[in-house]
C-alpha positions in Angstrom: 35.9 14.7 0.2 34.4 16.2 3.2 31.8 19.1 3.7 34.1 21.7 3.7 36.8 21.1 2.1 37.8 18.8 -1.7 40.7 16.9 -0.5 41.8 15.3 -4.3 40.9 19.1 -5.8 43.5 20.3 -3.0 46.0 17.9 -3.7 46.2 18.6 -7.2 46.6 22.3 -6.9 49.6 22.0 -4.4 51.3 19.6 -6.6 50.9 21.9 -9.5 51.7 24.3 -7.9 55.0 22.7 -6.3 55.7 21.4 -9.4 55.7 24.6 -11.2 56.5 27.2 -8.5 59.6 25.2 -7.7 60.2 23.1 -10.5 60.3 25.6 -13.4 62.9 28.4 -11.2 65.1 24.8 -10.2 65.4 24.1 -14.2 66.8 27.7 -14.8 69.3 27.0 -12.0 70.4 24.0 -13.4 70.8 25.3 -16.8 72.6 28.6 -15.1 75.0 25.8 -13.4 75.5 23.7 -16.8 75.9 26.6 -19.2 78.6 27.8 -16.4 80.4 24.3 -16.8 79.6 24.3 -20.5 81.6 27.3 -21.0 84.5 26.4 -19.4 83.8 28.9 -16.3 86.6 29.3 -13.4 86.4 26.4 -10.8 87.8 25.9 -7.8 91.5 28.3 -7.3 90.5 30.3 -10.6 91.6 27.3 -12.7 89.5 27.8 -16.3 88.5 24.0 -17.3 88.1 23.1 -20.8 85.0 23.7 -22.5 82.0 21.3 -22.8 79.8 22.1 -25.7 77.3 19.0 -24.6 76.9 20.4 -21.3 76.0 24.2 -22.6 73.5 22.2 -25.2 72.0 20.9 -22.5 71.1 24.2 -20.8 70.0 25.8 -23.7 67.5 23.1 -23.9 66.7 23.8 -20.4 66.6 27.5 -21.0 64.1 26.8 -24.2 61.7 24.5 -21.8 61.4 26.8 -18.9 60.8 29.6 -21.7 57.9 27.7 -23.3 56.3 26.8 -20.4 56.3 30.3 -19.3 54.8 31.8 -22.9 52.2 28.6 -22.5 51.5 29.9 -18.7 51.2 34.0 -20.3 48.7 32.6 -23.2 47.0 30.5 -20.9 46.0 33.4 -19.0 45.3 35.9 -21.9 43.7 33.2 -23.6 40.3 34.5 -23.9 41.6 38.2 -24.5 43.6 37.1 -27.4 40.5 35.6 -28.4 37.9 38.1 -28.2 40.5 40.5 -30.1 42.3 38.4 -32.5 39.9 35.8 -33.4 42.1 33.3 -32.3 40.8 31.0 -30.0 43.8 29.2 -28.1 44.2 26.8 -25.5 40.8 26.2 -24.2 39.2 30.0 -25.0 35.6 30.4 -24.8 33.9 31.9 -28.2 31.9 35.0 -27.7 
């Protein structure tokens, strides 16, 4: 850590925010690609494969994930406004 700047703080944020800003929209491609394949989508020379109900499981579950983790982000943020108003005090939110 030097004068002027927290090197370890630093770190963290950019990893976060790597991790999410990248990671979370690369999980909803990945599930856009396997639900494609899932369903049996046209390939190569408009040839229609056969279905693959694992693979569409499998983004659904990816779908649900990057959904949760974007409701967690929303509440995270609201999280003292929810509480001040609701009297429910979630994720970390300071009573008043």
């Amino acid at each position: 850590m030097t004068a002027w700047i927290n090197l370890p703080a630093v770190s963290k944020i950019v990893l976060l925010g790597l991790l999410l800003g990248a990671g979370l929209p690369a999980l909803f491609a990945v599930g856009v690609r396997l639900n494609a394949q899932g369903a049996g989508a046209a390939a190569h020379g408009g040839v229609v494969s056969q279905k693959n109900p694992a693979l569409a499981a499998l983004s659904w579950v990816l779908f649900a994930l990057v959904l949760v983790a974007v409701v967690v982000g929303v509440l995270f943020v609201a999280r003292d406004f929810i509480g001040q108003h609701t009297g429910l005090y979630i994720l970390g939110a300071k009573h008043k």
